[in-house]
N, C-alpha and C positions, 0 to 999 in steps of 0.2 A: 553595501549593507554590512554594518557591523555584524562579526561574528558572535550568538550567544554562546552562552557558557557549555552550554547542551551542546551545540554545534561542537566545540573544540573536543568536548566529550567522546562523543563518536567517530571524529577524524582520528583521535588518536588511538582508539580501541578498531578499529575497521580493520578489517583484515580481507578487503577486498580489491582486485584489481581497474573495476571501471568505477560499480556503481557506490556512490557516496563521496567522490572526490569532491566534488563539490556541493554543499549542503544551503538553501536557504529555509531556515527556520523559521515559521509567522506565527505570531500568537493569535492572529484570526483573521479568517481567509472567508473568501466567498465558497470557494474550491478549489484546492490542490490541483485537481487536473486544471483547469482554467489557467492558475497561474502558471504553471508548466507549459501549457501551449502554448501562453505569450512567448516565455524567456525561449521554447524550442524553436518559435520563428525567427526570435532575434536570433539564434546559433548558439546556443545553448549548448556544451558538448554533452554527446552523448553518458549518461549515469549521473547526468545531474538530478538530483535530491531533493524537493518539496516536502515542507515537515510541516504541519500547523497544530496547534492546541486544539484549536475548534475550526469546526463551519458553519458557516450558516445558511449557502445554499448548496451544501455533500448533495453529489447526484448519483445515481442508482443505473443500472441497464433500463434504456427507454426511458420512462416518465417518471421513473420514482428517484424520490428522494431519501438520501443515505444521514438517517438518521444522528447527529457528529456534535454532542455535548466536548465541553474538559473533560478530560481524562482518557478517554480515546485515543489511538495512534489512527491518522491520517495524512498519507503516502501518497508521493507522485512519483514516478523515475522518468527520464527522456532517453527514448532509447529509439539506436538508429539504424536499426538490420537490413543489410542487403540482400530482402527475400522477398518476395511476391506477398500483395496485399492478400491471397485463401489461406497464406500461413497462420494468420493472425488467432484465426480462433483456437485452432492447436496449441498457440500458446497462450493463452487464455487457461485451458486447461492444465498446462504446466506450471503457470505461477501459482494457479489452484492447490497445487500441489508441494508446490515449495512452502505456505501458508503452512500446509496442514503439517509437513512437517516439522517446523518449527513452533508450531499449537502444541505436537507431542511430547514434548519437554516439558510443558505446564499441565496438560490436561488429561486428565485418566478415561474421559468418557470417550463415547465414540464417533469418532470425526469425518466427517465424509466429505466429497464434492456434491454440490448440484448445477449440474451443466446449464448455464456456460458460466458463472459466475460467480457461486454461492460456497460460500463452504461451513460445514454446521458443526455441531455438536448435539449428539442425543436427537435428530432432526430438528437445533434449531439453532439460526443464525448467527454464527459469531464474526463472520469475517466476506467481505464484497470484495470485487475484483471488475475496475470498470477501464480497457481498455481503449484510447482513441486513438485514429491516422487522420493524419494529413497528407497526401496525395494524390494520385490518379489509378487507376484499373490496371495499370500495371507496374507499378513504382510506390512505396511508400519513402516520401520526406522525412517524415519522422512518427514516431509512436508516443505517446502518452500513458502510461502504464498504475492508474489509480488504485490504491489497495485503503480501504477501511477496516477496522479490527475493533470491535468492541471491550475496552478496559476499563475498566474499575469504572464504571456508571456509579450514580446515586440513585438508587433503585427508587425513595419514595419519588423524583423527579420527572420518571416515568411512567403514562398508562400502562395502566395493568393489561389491556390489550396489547400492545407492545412489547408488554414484560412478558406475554407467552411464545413471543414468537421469537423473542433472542434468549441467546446465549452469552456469559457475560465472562470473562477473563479475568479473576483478582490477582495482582501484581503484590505482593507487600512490600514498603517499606517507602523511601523518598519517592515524589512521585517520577524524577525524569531519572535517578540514576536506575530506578528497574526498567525503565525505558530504553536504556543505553542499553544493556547486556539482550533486552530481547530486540532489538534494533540489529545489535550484529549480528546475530544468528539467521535473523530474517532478509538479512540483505546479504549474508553469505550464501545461503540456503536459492534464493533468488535468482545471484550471477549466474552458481554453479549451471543452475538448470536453465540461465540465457545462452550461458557460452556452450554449452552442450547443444544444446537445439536448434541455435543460431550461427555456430562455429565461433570462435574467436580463439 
């Protein structure tokens, strides 16, 4: 897969040690995680990088579906921890947390977790977190690590029902180079709290 222009964008601004070596960029995907599970079964190294414009079947914890126009950032990582499959939701709750810290460079309101998945602003959704394994009951293969983040939406695009319940991100300027600066931050922000929790 040729590399886009985005892609070389963020190789060269990364300032990370695993996650983002390698990057594939899709302008439109079924879903991020999906695609990532294929490429993790083929041996996909660990911190490989799923990026798409849009989705069109973004999936949520359980049955729902994660709402994934343009404009949007939608995330997959493949990551391959030597730690027992109960770990998982713990860190579930730590990339919660790397989001939000990286929300608080842009956002003045107040940003919370809601367990196990959700992270809001003002009580309302700005950003999903849908973790999958591949394994057995005491070994994970590998992990799958989907994050959705709500950016620059076109608000008339969306019901108003909808429009109460999220929270929306404004970026100014090109759309992918602000992409890029909030892409490092979030995937430094990310490592740090894998390689801490994880050891590396």
């Amino acid at each position: 897969m040729k590399k886009s222009t985005f892609t070389q964008q963020l190789q060269s601004i990364f300032n990370t040690r695993i996650f983002g070596r390698q990057i594939y960029h899709l302008k439109e995907v079924d879903s991020t995680n999906n695609f990532a599970l294929h490429k993790a079964k083929e041996g996909a190294p660990e911190g490989t990088l799923v990026l798409a414009d849009c989705q069109y079947q973004g999936r949520g914890q359980g049955d729902h579906t994660w709402y994934s126009p343009k404009g949007g950032i939608y995330l997959s990582i493949i990551l391959r921890p030597r730690v027992s499959p109960s770990d998982i939701n713990s860190w579930n709750m730590m990339a919660g947390l790397a989001v939000m810290e990286t929300l608080r460079d842009y956002i003045k309101g107040n940003i919370s977790l809601k367990f196990p998945n959700d992270v809001l602003v003002d009580g309302r959704k700005i950003a999903g977190i849908l973790t999958e394994m591949r394994g057995d009951f005491k070994h994970i293969h590998y992990l799958v690590m989907g994050i959705g983040i709500n950016i620059n939406f076109q608000m008339h695009k969306i019901s108003e029902k909808l429009q109460a319940q999220m929270a929306i991100l404004r970026l100014e300027g090109p759309e992918y180079s602000t992409k890029v600066t909030f892409l490092q931050k979030l995937l430094k922000n990310l490592e740090d709290c894998y390689l801490s929790f994880f050891g590396g």
